[in-house]
N, C-alpha and C positions, 0 to 999 in steps of 0.2 A: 498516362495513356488517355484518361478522361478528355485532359485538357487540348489535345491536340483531335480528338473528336468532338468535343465543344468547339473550336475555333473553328473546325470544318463546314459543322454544321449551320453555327451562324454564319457565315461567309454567305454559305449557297442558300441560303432560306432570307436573311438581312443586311446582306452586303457588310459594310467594314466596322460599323458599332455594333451589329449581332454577330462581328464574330472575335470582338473586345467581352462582349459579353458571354457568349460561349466558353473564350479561354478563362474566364472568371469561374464560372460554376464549374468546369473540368477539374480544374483545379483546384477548388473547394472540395467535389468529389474524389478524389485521390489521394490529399492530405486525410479526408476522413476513414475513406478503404486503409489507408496505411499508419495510421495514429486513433483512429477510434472517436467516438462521439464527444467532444470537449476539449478536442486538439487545438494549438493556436500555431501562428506563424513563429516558427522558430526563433526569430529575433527577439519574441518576446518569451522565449521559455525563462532566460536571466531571472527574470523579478520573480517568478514560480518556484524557479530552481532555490534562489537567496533566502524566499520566504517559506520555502518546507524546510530548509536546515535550520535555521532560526526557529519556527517553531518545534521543530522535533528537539535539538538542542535545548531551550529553554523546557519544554513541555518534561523534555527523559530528567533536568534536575529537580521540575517542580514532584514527580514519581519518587525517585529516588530520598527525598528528604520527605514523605510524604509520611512513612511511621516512624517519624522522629529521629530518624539518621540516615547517614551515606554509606552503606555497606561495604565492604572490600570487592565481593562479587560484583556491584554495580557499577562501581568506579572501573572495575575492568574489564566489563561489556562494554563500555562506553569506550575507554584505551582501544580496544579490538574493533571497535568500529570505525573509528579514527584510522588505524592503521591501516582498515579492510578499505576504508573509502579512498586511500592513498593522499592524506592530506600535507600539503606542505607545515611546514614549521611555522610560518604565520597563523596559516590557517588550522592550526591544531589548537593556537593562543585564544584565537576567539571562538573558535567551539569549544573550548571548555571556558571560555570568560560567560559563555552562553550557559552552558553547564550551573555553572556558581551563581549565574543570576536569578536562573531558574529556582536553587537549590534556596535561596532565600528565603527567609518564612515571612518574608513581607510581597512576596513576588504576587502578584495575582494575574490569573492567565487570560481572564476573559478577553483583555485589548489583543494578545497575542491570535487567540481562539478567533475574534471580530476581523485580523489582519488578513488570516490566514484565510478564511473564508470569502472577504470579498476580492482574493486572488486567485484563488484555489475552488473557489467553495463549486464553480459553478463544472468542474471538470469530473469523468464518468469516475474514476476510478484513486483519484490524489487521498480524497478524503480517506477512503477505508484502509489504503496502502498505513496513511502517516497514522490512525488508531491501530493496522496492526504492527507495526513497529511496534509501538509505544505499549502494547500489550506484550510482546516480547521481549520487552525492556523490563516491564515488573517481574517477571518470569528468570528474569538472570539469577537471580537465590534460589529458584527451584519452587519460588508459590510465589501466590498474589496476596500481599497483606489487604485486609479491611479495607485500611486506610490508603494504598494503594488503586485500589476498586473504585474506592470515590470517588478519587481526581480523573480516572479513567472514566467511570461513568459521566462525569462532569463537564469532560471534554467533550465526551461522545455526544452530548445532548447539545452543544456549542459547534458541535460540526453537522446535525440535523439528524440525528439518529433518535430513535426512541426506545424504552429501557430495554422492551423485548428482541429488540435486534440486537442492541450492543451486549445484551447476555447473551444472544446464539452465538454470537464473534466471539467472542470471548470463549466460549465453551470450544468453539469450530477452532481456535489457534491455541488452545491450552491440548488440545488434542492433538493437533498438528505438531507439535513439540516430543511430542511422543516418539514421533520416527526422525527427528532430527540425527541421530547414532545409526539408522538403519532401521530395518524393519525389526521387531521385537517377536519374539517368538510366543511371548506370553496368551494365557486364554484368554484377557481381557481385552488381547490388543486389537481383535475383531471388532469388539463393541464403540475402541478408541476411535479404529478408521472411519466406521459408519457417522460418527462424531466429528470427526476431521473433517467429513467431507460436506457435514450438515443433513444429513439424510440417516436414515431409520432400516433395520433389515425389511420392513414392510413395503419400502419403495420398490419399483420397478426396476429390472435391468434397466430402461430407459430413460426412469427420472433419474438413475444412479448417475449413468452417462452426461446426462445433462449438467447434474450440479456439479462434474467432475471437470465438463470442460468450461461453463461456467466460470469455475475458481480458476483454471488456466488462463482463462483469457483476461482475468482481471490482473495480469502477473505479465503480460506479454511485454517483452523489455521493450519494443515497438512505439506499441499503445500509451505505456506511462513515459520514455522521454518524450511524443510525441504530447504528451500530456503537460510537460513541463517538473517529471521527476529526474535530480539529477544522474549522470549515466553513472557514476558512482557509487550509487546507491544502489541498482539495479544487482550489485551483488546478495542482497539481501532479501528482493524480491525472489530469486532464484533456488536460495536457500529455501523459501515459503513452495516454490512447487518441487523441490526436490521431497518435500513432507508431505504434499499431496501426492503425489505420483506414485510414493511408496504404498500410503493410504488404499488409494485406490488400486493397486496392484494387488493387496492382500483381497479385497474384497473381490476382487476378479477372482483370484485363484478359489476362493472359498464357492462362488457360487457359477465356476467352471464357465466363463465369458471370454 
Protein backbone atom coordinates (compact mmCIF):
# COMPACT_ATOMS: atom_id res chain seq x y z
CA UNK A 1 0.00 0.00 0.00
CA UNK A 2 2.94 2.36 1.16
CA UNK A 3 4.66 1.73 -2.07
CA UNK A 4 2.11 2.76 -4.44
CA UNK A 5 1.54 6.08 -2.12
CA UNK A 6 5.22 6.62 -2.31
CA UNK A 7 5.31 6.53 -6.21
CA UNK A 8 2.24 8.87 -6.13
CA UNK A 9 3.53 11.24 -4.04
CA UNK A 10 6.87 11.57 -5.59
CA UNK A 11 5.50 11.87 -9.07
CA UNK A 12 3.40 14.92 -8.11
CA UNK A 13 5.84 16.77 -5.75
CA UNK A 14 9.30 15.37 -8.15
CA UNK A 15 8.47 14.30 -11.23
CA UNK A 16 9.90 10.71 -12.33
CA UNK A 17 13.13 10.15 -10.04
CA UNK A 18 10.85 11.40 -6.80
CA UNK A 19 8.66 9.00 -7.63
CA UNK A 20 11.53 5.96 -8.24
CA UNK A 21 12.18 7.28 -4.95
CA UNK A 22 8.91 7.19 -3.30
CA UNK A 23 8.30 3.58 -4.60
CA UNK A 24 11.57 2.72 -2.75
CA UNK A 25 10.72 4.05 0.80
CA UNK A 26 6.87 2.57 0.28
CA UNK A 27 8.19 -0.32 0.02
CA UNK A 28 10.71 -0.25 2.55
CA UNK A 29 7.72 0.74 4.57
CA UNK A 30 5.47 -2.22 4.00
CA UNK A 31 8.16 -4.89 4.02
CA UNK A 32 8.69 -3.37 7.67
CA UNK A 33 4.68 -3.01 8.72
CA UNK A 34 4.64 -6.80 7.44
CA UNK A 35 7.92 -8.52 8.66
CA UNK A 36 8.98 -6.29 11.52
CA UNK A 37 12.28 -4.32 12.33
CA UNK A 38 15.36 -6.45 10.79
CA UNK A 39 13.48 -7.91 7.79
CA UNK A 40 15.49 -8.40 4.49
CA UNK A 41 14.51 -8.97 0.85
CA UNK A 42 13.33 -12.37 0.73
CA UNK A 43 15.94 -13.55 -1.85
CA UNK A 44 18.27 -13.24 0.80
CA UNK A 45 16.25 -15.01 3.59
CA UNK A 46 18.47 -18.55 2.13
CA UNK A 47 21.64 -17.70 3.81
CA UNK A 48 19.48 -16.73 7.29
CA UNK A 49 17.36 -19.65 6.84
CA UNK A 50 20.91 -22.18 6.16
CA UNK A 51 22.75 -20.34 8.82
CA UNK A 52 20.05 -20.89 11.94
CA UNK A 53 19.79 -24.63 11.00
CA UNK A 54 23.40 -25.09 11.19
CA UNK A 55 23.79 -23.19 14.05
CA UNK A 56 20.87 -24.66 16.07
CA UNK A 57 21.98 -28.12 14.77
CA UNK A 58 25.49 -27.90 15.72
CA UNK A 59 24.78 -25.72 18.95
CA UNK A 60 21.62 -28.79 20.14
CA UNK A 61 24.86 -31.53 19.82
CA UNK A 62 27.41 -29.19 21.35
CA UNK A 63 24.03 -29.14 24.62
CA UNK A 64 23.51 -32.47 24.47
CA UNK A 65 27.09 -34.10 24.95
CA UNK A 66 27.66 -31.14 27.31
CA UNK A 67 27.26 -33.44 30.79
CA UNK A 68 29.15 -36.08 29.30
CA UNK A 69 26.79 -37.92 27.14
CA UNK A 70 23.83 -38.08 24.60
CA UNK A 71 20.71 -39.03 26.35
CA UNK A 72 18.01 -41.27 24.75
CA UNK A 73 15.56 -38.18 25.49
CA UNK A 74 17.74 -35.85 23.49
CA UNK A 75 18.50 -37.83 20.66
CA UNK A 76 14.61 -38.04 20.33
CA UNK A 77 13.85 -34.40 20.71
CA UNK A 78 15.99 -33.93 18.12
CA UNK A 79 14.39 -37.31 15.70
CA UNK A 80 10.93 -35.32 16.52
CA UNK A 81 12.21 -32.14 15.25
CA UNK A 82 13.48 -33.45 12.28
CA UNK A 83 10.26 -35.07 11.60
CA UNK A 84 8.30 -31.91 12.90
CA UNK A 85 10.32 -29.78 10.33
CA UNK A 86 9.30 -32.28 7.51
CA UNK A 87 12.95 -32.91 6.48
CA UNK A 88 13.81 -34.85 3.42
CA UNK A 89 16.08 -37.81 3.66
CA UNK A 90 19.15 -35.90 2.50
CA UNK A 91 18.33 -33.37 4.58
CA UNK A 92 17.91 -35.45 7.82
CA UNK A 93 21.77 -36.85 6.80
CA UNK A 94 23.09 -33.59 7.36
CA UNK A 95 21.21 -32.39 10.19
CA UNK A 96 22.22 -34.89 12.19
CA UNK A 97 25.93 -34.92 10.48
CA UNK A 98 25.53 -31.42 12.12
CA UNK A 99 24.26 -32.98 15.15
CA UNK A 100 27.54 -35.38 15.62
CA UNK A 101 29.79 -32.47 14.77
CA UNK A 102 28.36 -30.48 17.38
CA UNK A 103 28.34 -33.40 19.75
CA UNK A 104 32.18 -33.54 19.47
CA UNK A 105 34.31 -32.74 22.51
CA UNK A 106 36.73 -30.95 20.23
CA UNK A 107 33.81 -29.00 18.57
CA UNK A 108 34.14 -25.40 19.69
CA UNK A 109 31.25 -22.94 18.99
CA UNK A 110 32.48 -19.55 19.17
CA UNK A 111 33.37 -19.60 14.85
CA UNK A 112 29.60 -20.92 14.72
CA UNK A 113 28.34 -18.22 17.39
CA UNK A 114 30.66 -15.32 15.14
CA UNK A 115 28.81 -16.88 11.84
CA UNK A 116 25.62 -16.83 13.04
CA UNK A 117 25.79 -13.33 14.18
CA UNK A 118 27.17 -11.43 11.45
CA UNK A 119 24.11 -12.87 9.53
CA UNK A 120 21.63 -13.13 11.98
CA UNK A 121 22.94 -11.02 14.70
CA UNK A 122 21.57 -7.82 13.42
CA UNK A 123 17.68 -9.15 13.15
CA UNK A 124 14.91 -7.95 16.06
CA UNK A 125 13.85 -11.20 17.07
CA UNK A 126 16.46 -14.60 15.23
CA UNK A 127 18.61 -14.23 18.08
CA UNK A 128 16.24 -14.89 21.18
CA UNK A 129 13.99 -17.36 19.03
CA UNK A 130 17.45 -19.74 18.24
CA UNK A 131 18.51 -19.25 22.58
CA UNK A 132 14.98 -20.23 23.12
CA UNK A 133 15.14 -23.31 21.22
CA UNK A 134 18.20 -24.26 22.49
CA UNK A 135 16.97 -23.86 26.04
CA UNK A 136 14.16 -26.22 25.02
CA UNK A 137 16.44 -28.53 23.82
CA UNK A 138 18.26 -28.86 27.37
CA UNK A 139 14.91 -29.21 28.86
CA UNK A 140 14.00 -32.46 26.80
CA UNK A 141 15.19 -34.79 30.03
CA UNK A 142 13.00 -32.75 32.06
CA UNK A 143 15.97 -30.28 33.70
CA UNK A 144 18.92 -28.22 32.76
CA UNK A 145 22.21 -30.03 33.87
CA UNK A 146 25.16 -27.41 35.19
CA UNK A 147 26.93 -28.23 32.50
CA UNK A 148 24.26 -27.68 30.18
CA UNK A 149 23.74 -24.03 31.67
CA UNK A 150 27.19 -23.13 30.68
CA UNK A 151 27.18 -23.81 27.15
CA UNK A 152 23.89 -21.97 27.20
CA UNK A 153 24.97 -19.16 29.07
CA UNK A 154 28.17 -19.14 26.79
CA UNK A 155 26.27 -18.83 23.87
CA UNK A 156 23.97 -16.39 25.18
CA UNK A 157 26.78 -13.95 25.93
CA UNK A 158 28.09 -14.75 21.92
CA UNK A 159 24.73 -13.71 20.86
CA UNK A 160 24.87 -10.13 22.95
CA UNK A 161 22.89 -10.93 26.01
CA UNK A 162 24.09 -10.33 29.42
CA UNK A 163 23.89 -12.98 32.45
CA UNK A 164 20.83 -11.30 33.96
CA UNK A 165 18.67 -11.47 30.95
CA UNK A 166 19.68 -14.79 29.77
CA UNK A 167 18.68 -16.12 33.48
CA UNK A 168 15.12 -14.11 33.16
CA UNK A 169 14.93 -16.41 29.60
CA UNK A 170 15.73 -18.88 30.95
CA UNK A 171 13.49 -18.77 34.05
CA UNK A 172 10.49 -17.02 31.44
CA UNK A 173 10.97 -20.64 29.08
CA UNK A 174 11.55 -23.17 31.96
CA UNK A 175 8.29 -21.84 33.07
CA UNK A 176 6.64 -21.71 29.93
CA UNK A 177 7.16 -25.52 29.60
CA UNK A 178 5.01 -25.93 32.30
CA UNK A 179 1.90 -25.55 30.27
CA UNK A 180 3.20 -27.23 27.38
CA UNK A 181 0.32 -30.58 28.29
CA UNK A 182 -2.23 -27.76 28.99
CA UNK A 183 -2.90 -25.61 31.59
CA UNK A 184 -2.02 -27.26 35.10
CA UNK A 185 -4.28 -27.06 37.83
CA UNK A 186 -1.72 -27.00 40.42
CA UNK A 187 -1.31 -24.04 43.27
CA UNK A 188 1.90 -23.37 42.05
CA UNK A 189 0.95 -22.96 38.66
CA UNK A 190 -0.24 -19.33 39.25
CA UNK A 191 3.15 -18.24 40.45
CA UNK A 192 4.76 -20.46 37.12
CA UNK A 193 2.50 -18.27 34.72
CA UNK A 194 3.48 -14.86 36.36
CA UNK A 195 7.13 -16.44 35.51
CA UNK A 196 6.30 -17.52 32.00
CA UNK A 197 5.24 -14.34 31.24
CA UNK A 198 8.26 -12.60 33.03
CA UNK A 199 6.18 -10.30 35.22
CA UNK A 200 5.47 -10.50 39.11
CA UNK A 201 1.67 -10.56 40.80
CA UNK A 202 2.69 -6.86 41.75
CA UNK A 203 2.62 -5.69 38.01
CA UNK A 204 -0.34 -4.10 36.63
CA UNK A 205 -3.21 -5.43 34.64
CA UNK A 206 -1.34 -3.25 31.99
CA UNK A 207 2.23 -4.00 32.28
CA UNK A 208 0.74 -7.68 32.41
CA UNK A 209 -0.96 -6.89 28.97
CA UNK A 210 1.99 -5.57 27.72
CA UNK A 211 4.66 -8.28 28.44
CA UNK A 212 1.89 -10.72 27.12
CA UNK A 213 1.58 -9.31 23.83
CA UNK A 214 5.23 -8.37 23.91
CA UNK A 215 6.25 -12.31 23.91
CA UNK A 216 3.34 -12.65 21.04
CA UNK A 217 4.73 -10.59 18.80
CA UNK A 218 8.25 -11.93 19.13
CA UNK A 219 6.59 -15.43 17.97
CA UNK A 220 4.51 -13.74 14.93
CA UNK A 221 5.25 -16.38 12.10
CA UNK A 222 5.14 -13.14 9.77
CA UNK A 223 7.83 -11.30 11.55
CA UNK A 224 10.38 -14.24 12.01
CA UNK A 225 10.07 -15.69 8.18
CA UNK A 226 10.18 -12.20 7.26
CA UNK A 227 13.12 -12.17 9.44
CA UNK A 228 14.91 -15.01 7.68
CA UNK A 229 13.59 -17.96 10.10
CA UNK A 230 12.87 -21.06 8.35
CA UNK A 231 8.88 -21.58 7.58
CA UNK A 232 9.59 -24.91 9.01
CA UNK A 233 10.48 -24.10 12.02
CA UNK A 234 7.78 -21.80 12.70
CA UNK A 235 6.07 -25.02 14.18
CA UNK A 236 7.96 -24.56 17.17
CA UNK A 237 7.67 -21.06 17.56
CA UNK A 238 3.92 -21.77 17.87
CA UNK A 239 4.29 -24.26 20.32
CA UNK A 240 6.22 -21.30 22.46
CA UNK A 241 2.73 -19.12 22.23
CA UNK A 242 0.60 -21.88 22.74
CA UNK A 243 2.50 -21.85 26.50
CA UNK A 244 2.00 -18.39 26.75
CA UNK A 245 -1.46 -17.90 26.00
CA UNK A 246 -2.25 -20.57 28.30
CA UNK A 247 0.02 -18.63 30.84
CA UNK A 248 -1.61 -15.66 30.36
CA UNK A 249 -5.04 -17.06 30.37
CA UNK A 250 -4.75 -18.50 34.03
CA UNK A 251 -3.56 -15.17 35.18
CA UNK A 252 -6.65 -13.43 33.46
CA UNK A 253 -8.93 -15.81 34.99
CA UNK A 254 -7.35 -15.24 38.52
CA UNK A 255 -7.39 -11.67 38.49
CA UNK A 256 -10.98 -11.56 36.51
CA UNK A 257 -9.60 -9.32 33.11
Amino acid sequence: MFKFIGFIAGYYFFGFFGALFGLFVGSLIDRLRAYGAGAINPLQNALRQTVFIETMFLSMGKLAKADGRVSQDEIAHVEALMQKLGMTAEHRIQAIALFKRGADPAFEIESTCARFMSVCGHTKHLKQVLLVYLIVMALADGHIHPAEEAVLADIAVRLGYDQATFKHLMDMVLNQSHFAGGQPSTAAALDDAYKALGVTKDNTDQEIKRAYRKLMSQYHPDKLIGQGLPEDMIAMATEQTKEIQLAHDLITQSRNI
